[in-house]
DOKOLSE-530171 format. One record per residue (C-alpha): residue number from 0; residue in one letter; x, y, z. Coordinates in nm, 3 decimals, decimal comma, m for minus. Example, Ala and Ser with C-alpha at 12.3 -4.5 7.8 and 13.67 -1.06 7.14 Angstrom:
// residues 2
<0 a <1,230 m0,450 0,780>>
<1 s <1,367 m0,106 0,714>>
END
This chain:
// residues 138
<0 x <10,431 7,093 12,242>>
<1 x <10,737 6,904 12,243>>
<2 x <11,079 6,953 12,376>>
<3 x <11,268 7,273 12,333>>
<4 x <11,570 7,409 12,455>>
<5 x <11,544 7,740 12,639>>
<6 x <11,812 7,986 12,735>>
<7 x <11,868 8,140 13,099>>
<8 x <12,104 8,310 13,306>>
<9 x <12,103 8,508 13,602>>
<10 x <12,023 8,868 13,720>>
<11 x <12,377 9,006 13,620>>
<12 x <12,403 8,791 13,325>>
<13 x <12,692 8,645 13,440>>
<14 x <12,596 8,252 13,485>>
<15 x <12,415 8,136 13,150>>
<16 x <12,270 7,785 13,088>>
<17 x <12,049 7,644 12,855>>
<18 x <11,746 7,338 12,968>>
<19 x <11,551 7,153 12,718>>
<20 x <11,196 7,017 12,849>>
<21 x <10,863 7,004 12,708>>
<22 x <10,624 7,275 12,874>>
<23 x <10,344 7,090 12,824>>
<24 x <10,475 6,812 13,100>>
<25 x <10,443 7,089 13,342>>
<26 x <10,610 7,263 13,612>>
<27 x <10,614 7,283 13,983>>
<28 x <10,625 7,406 14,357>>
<29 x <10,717 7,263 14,648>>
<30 x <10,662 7,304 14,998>>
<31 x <11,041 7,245 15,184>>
<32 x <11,222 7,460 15,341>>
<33 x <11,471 7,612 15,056>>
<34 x <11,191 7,633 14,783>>
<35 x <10,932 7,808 15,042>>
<36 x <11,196 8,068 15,043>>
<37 x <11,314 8,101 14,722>>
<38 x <10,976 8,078 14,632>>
<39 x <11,089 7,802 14,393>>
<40 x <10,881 7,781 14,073>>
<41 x <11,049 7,469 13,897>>
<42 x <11,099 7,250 13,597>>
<43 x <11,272 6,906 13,640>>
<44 x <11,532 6,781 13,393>>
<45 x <11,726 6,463 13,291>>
<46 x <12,077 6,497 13,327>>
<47 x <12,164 6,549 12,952>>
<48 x <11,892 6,849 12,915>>
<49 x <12,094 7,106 13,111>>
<50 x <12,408 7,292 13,012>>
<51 x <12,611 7,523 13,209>>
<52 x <12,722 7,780 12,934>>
<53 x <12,974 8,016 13,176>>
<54 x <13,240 7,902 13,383>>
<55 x <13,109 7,716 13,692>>
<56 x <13,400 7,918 13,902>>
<57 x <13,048 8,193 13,906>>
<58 x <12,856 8,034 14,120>>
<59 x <12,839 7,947 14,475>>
<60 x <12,734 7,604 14,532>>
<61 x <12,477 7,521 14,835>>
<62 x <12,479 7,132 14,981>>
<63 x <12,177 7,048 15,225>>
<64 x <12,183 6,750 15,408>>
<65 x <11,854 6,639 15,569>>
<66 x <11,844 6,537 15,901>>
<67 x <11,863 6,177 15,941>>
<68 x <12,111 6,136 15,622>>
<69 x <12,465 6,096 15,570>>
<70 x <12,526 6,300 15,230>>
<71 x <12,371 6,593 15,048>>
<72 x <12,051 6,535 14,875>>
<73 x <12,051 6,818 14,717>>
<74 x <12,349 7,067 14,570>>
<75 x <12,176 7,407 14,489>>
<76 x <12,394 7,661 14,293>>
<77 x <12,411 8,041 14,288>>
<78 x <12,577 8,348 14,140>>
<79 x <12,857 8,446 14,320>>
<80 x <12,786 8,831 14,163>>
<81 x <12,381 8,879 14,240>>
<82 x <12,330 8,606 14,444>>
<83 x <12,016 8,448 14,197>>
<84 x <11,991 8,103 14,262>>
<85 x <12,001 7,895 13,894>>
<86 x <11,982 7,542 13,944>>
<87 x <12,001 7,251 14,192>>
<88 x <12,089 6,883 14,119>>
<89 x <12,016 6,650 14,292>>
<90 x <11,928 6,238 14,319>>
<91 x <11,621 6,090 14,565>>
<92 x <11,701 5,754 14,453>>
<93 x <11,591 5,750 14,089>>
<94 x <11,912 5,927 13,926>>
<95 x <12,053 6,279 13,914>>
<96 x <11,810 6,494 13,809>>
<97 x <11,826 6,921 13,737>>
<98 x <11,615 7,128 13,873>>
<99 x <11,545 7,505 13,702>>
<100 x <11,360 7,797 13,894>>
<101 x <11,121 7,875 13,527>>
<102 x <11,167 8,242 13,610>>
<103 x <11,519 8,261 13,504>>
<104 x <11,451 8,131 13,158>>
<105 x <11,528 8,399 12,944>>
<106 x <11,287 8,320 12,636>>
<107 x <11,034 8,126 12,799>>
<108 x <10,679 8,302 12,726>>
<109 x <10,466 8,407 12,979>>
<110 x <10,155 8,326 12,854>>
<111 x <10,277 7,931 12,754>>
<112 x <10,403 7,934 13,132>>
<113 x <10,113 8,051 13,297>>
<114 x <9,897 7,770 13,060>>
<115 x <10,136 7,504 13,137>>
<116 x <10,000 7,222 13,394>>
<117 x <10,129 7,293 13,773>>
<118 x <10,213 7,009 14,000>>
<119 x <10,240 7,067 14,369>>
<120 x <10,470 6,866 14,557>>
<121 x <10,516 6,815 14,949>>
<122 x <10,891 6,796 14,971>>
<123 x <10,913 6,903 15,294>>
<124 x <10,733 6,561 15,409>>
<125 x <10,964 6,358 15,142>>
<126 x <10,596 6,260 15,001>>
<127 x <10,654 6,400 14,640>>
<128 x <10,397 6,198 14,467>>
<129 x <10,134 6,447 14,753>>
<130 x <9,978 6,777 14,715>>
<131 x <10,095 6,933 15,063>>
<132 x <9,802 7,009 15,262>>
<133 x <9,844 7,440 15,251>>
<134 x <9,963 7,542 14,913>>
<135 x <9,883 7,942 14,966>>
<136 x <10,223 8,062 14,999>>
<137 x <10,347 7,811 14,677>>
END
C-alpha cells in the first residue's frame, strides 16, 4: 500500500480532518495514562499529513505536562459538542508530530485495519522504542 489520505471527524460531525499515512507502516497502542483511557488506537503523522477541515474554535484543547518537565509534551484536542477526542500533537524531541485515534477515520476499512501491523509502545515509561510488559488492556 502506499500513502492515502483518509477522512475523519467526530461523533457529531462537527470537527472534520483529513490524515494521509500508509496503512501498511502500521498503527499503535500505548500504555500512558491518557491513551489507557481513551483506549487510544493510533496512527502517527508528519506535520504536513494532517488537516483540520472545521474551525478549530470546535474543539477543546487538552495540554499535559509530565512531571519533571517545564512545558506540555503533548496538546490533545477534543470536540467541544460530543466530547470525542480527534487528535493530539505533540514533539518528544524529534519534531511535531500528529497523532490520530484510527477509529475516527471515516473511510478507513475494517478489514485493511485489522491486517495492518500493530506496534505496542510503553509511553507511560517514556521507553517508546519497548513493548510494555502487560499489553491486555491495549
Amino acid at each position: 500500500m502506499t500513502m492515502k489520505t483518509y477522512h475523519g471527524s467526530c461523533h457529531c460531525g462537527d470537527c472534520r480532518f483529513t490524515a494521509a499515512f500508509d496503512l501498511d507502516k502500521g498503527t499503535g497502542k500505548c500504555n500512558c495514562t491518557i491513551c489507557v483511557k481513551q483506549r487510544m488506537w493510533h496512527v502517527i503523522l508528519k506535520e504536513g499529513d494532517f488537516a483540520l477541515l472545521s474551525d478549530p474554535g470546535l474543539l477543546s484543547e487538552y495540554t499535559w505536562i509530565a512531571r519533571g518537565q517545564s512545558a506540555p509534551r503533548f496538546h490533545y484536542f477534543f470536540c467541544k459538542r460530543c466530547g470525542n477526542g480527534i487528535y493530539a500533537w505533540g514533539d518528544l524531541g524529534r519534531g511535531k508530530f500528529y497523532g490520530i485515534h484510527v477509529l475516527t477515520l471515516d473511510d478507513l476499512d475494517p478489514d485493511e485495519l485489522a491486517a495492518a501491523p500493530l506496534k505496542y509502545e510503553d509511553g507511560l515509561h517514556d521507553r517508546w522504542d519497548r513493548i510494555p510488559d502487560d499489553i491486555r488492556l491495549l
